[in-house]
N, C-alpha and C positions, 0 to 999 in steps of 0.2 A: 304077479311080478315079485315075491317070495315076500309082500308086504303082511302083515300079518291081520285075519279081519279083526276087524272090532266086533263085539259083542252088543245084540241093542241092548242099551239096560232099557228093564223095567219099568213100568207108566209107577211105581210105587217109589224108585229110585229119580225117577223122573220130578216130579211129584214135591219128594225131597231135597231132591237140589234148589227147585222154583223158592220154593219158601224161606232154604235158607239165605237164595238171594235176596227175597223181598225182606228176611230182617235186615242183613246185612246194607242193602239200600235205605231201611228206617234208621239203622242206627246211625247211619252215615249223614243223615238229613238232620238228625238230633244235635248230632253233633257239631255237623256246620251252624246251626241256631242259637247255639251254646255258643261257640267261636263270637258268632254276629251277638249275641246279648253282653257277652263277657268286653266286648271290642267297645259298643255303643256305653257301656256303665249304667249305674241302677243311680238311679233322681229320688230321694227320700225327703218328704213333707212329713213337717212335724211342727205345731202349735204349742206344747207345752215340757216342759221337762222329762216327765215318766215317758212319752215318748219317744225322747231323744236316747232316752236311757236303752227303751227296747228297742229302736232301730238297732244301737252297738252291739245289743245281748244278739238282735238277729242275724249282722254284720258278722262276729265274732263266731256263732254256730257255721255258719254259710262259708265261711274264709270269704267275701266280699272281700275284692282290693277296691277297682275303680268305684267311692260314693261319693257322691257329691250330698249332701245333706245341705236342704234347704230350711230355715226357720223363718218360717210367717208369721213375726213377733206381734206379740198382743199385747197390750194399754197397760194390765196389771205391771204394777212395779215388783212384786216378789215373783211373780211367773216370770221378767225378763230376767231377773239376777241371777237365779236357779238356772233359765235356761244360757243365759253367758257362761256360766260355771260349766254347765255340759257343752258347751261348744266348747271350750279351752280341750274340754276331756277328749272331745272327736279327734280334734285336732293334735292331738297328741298320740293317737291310736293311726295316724298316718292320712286319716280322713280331710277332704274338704267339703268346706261349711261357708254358705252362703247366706247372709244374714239380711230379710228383707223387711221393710217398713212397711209393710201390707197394709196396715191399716192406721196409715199417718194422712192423713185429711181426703180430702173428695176425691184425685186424681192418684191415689197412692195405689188401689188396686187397679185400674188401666195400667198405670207403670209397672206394677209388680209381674203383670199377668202377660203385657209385650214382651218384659226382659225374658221370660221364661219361655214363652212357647217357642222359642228355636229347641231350646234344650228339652224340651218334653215331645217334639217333634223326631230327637234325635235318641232316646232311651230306648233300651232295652228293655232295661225294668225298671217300674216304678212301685215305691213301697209308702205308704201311705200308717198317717198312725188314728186319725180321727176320721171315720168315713160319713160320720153327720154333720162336719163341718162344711159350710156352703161355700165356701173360698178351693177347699180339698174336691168337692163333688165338682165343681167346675171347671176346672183344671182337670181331673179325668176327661171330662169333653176333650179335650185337645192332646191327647198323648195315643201317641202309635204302640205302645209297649202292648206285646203280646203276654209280659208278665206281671200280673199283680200281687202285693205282697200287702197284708193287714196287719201288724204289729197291735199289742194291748193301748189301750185310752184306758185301763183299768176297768172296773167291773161295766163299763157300756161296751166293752166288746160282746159281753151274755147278753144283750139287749140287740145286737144288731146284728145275732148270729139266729136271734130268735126271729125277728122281722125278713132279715133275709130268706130263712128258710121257708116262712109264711108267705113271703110274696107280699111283705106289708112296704109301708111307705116309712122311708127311714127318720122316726122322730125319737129325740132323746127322750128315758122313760119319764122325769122331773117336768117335762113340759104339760102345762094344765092346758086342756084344750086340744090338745091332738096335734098342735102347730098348724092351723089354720088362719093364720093372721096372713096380714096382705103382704109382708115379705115372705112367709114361706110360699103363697101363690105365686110372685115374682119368679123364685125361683125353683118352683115345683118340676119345669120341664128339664131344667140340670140335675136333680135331682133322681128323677124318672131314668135319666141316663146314666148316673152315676149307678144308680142301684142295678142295670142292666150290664155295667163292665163290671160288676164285682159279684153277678151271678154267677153262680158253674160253668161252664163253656159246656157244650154238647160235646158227647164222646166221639171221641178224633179230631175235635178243636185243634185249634193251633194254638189258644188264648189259654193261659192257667191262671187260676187265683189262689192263693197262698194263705194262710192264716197261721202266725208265730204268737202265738199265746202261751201265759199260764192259767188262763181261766178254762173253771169244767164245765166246757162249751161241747155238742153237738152237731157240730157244721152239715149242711145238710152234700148230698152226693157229689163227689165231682171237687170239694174243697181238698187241697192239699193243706194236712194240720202238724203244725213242728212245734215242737213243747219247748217252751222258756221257762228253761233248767235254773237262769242265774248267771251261768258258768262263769261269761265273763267277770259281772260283781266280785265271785268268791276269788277270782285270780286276782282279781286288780285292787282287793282290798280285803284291810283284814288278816285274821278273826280277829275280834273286838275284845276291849278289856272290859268285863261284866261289872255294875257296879252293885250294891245292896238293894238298894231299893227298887221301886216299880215305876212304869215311865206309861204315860197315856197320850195314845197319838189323837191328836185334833182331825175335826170332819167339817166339812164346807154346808151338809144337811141345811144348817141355819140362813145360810147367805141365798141357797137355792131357794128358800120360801117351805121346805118340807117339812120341818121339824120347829117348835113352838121355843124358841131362846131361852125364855124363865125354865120352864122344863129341860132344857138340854143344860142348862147351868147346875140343876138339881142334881142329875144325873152324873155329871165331872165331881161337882162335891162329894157324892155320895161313895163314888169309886175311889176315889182321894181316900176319903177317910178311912173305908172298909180295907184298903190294898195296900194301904202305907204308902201312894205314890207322892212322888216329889215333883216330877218335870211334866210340862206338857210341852210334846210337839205338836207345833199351829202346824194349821193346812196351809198351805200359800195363798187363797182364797178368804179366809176368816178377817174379818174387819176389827182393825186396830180398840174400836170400843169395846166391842167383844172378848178379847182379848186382854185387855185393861181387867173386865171386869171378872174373869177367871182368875189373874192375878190376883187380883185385891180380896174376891170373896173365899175362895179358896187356898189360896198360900199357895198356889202352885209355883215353880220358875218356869214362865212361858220363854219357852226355843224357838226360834224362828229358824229353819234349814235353809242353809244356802244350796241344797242338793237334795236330790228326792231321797224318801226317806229310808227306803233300801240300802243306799249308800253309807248315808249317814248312819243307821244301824251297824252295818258290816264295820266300818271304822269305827266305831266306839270313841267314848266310852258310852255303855247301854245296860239297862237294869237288865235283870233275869226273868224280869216278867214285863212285858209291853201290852197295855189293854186299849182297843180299839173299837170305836164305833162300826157298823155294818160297811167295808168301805175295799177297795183296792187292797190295803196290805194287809188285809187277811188271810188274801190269797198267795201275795209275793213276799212278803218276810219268811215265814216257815221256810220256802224254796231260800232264801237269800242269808239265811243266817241258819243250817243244816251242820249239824256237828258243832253249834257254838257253846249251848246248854242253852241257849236264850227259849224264854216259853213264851207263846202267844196266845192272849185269850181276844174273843169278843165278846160284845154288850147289844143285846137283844134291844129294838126300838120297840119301844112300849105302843101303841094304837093309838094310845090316850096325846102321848107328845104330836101329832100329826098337826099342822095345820087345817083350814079350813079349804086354804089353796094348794095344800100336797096335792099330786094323780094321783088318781083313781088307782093307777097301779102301783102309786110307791109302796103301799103296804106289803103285796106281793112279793115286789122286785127284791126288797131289802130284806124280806126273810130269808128268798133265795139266796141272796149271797151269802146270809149266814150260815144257812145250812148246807149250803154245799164245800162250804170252805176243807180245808184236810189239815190235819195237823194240827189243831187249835181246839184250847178250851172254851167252850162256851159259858157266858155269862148270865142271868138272870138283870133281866132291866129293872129293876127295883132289889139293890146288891141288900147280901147278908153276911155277918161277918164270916169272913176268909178261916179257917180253921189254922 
């Protein structure tokens, strides 16, 4: 009827259309999920300061608009000041910040965990910054988020990247005994779950887990890994005015039970003396007598930070040289103060300073953080003079 025929195409043309319908249909499914994640908002749990910090650093890489950050305020008086300091900062960065009493007397956590499960019922994504914590493992029970996101707890993200990949059972590496006491039995079976939602998902899952660190970690298959650069820090603060002298940051080792106090006191003196330092920054953890007695035996000026200590470095004012025990900002200073001149060393834990009640593993664990650090001079644990 002068229509003109068609041509078959080819089973090879053929073939090639199917497929690129079937991307075409995946990408279109990605992206309604993306629509639906970005629509529901991302619920971020965080327990102490430096996590608050790396949610923002994650927030800030991601363009995150819709967070809600949650703070599951803990008993320490320097851990809630720090952490008010950084909620003023969320909130300033356009975020909401929900501030909860988690663990203010017997019925604090029922009420904490009621108000919440609407909204962890209704998340897209959830970003989590302590995955050993039993309040955070339990609360995974109850969230539909097909998205998980890990943020740094500082150097126990290398410990729980190591465990995870084992298939081990998730205990902080400082605990003597393997955490076999009758509350971790209590709640062993949230815990068993928690470590199961922050497993890889099998290939074609629907379910992703996330991991935004600066530690040199190895996730095992199937982990999505984003490097925290800093970025946000260096924008939002800074560079710092350098001062002459040397500055030693403080470690909580002592308060944990791992390291022997007389011996870690020797140790601050000794770097004092050899480094010419003047200031110490306290951990937010280290006890007031402790601290007393840095001051008094070594002439140090004990700092106490109302902000983690990244921060406070980038804002200045900060020596040229910062010496630190085996610890978190070994790894995140060099990243956080990058084109300052500022230098970073560490200080080897001697074997000998160990308690009786250290793990079996702290010896291990705490080489490794020294040694894998980047960008950083290494120190001898028994200092000699500085040339």
């Amino acid at each position: 009827m002068g229509v003109p025929r068609q041509r078959r195409r080819s089973a090879a043309n053929r073939t090639g259309t199917a497929a690129a319908a079937k991307d075409t249909r995946a990408a279109g499914r990605a992206a309604r999920r993306e629509a639906r994640r970005a629509a529901a908002g991302t619920l971020a749990f965080v327990e102490s300061p430096v996590q608050l910090l790396n949610v923002l650093e994650w927030a800030y890489g991601a363009q995150a608009t819709s967070l809600t950050v949650v703070v599951l305020a803990p008993h320490d008086p320097m851990t809630r000041g720090q952490l008010r300091r950084m909620a003023e900062l969320a909130r300033e960065e356009g975020f909401s910040v929900r501030w909860e009493e988690a663990r203010g007397g017997a019925a604090a956590p029922l009420r904490t965990i009621g108000g919440l499960t609407p909204r962890l019922r209704r998340a897209g994504r959830v970003v989590i910054g302590d995955p050993f914590s039993r309040y955070v493992q339990l609360l995974l029970t109850l969230t539909r988020a097909r998205d998980l996101v890990v943020v740094d707890d500082g150097t126990a993200t290398m410990e729980f990247i190591t465990q995870l990949a084992n298939g081990e059972r998730l205990v902080r590496w400082h605990r003597h005994g393997g955490g076999r006491g009758p509350r971790d039995l209590l709640f062993a079976p949230f815990s068993a779950a928690a470590r199961r939602r922050l497993a890889p998902a099998p290939e074609g899952g629907r379910r992703t887990v996330g991991l935004f660190t600066s530690m040199p970690v190895e996730p095992p298959p199937g982990i999505r890994v984003l490097s925290n650069e800093f970025a946000w820090t260096r924008r939002r603060f800074g560079p710092p005015r350098l001062t002459r002298g040397t500055d030693i940051v403080g470690t909580s080792l002592v308060e944990t039970g791992v390291v022997d106090p007389d011996r870690y006191l020797g140790a601050v003196a000794a770097l004092a003396r050899v480094h010419g330092a003047t200031r110490y920054f306290a951990h937010r953890r280290e006890t007031a007598a402790k601290l007393h007695r840095i001051a008094t035996e070594t002439g140090l000026q004990v700092v106490r930070p109302d902000l983690p200590l990244e921060l406070i470095a980038r804002r200045g004012p900060v020596g040229r040289l910062i010496i630190s025990f085996p610890s978190t900002v070994v790894h995140t200073l060099p990243l956080a103060l990058t084109g300052t001149g500022v230098g970073v060393a560490v200080c080897d834990i001697d074997p000998t300073w160990l308690t009786s009640k250290a793990s079996p593993r702290a010896e291990g664990f705490l080489s490794g953080v020294t040694g894998s650090a980047r960008g950083v001079r290494r120190l001898p644990a028994t200092p000699v003079r500085d040339p």
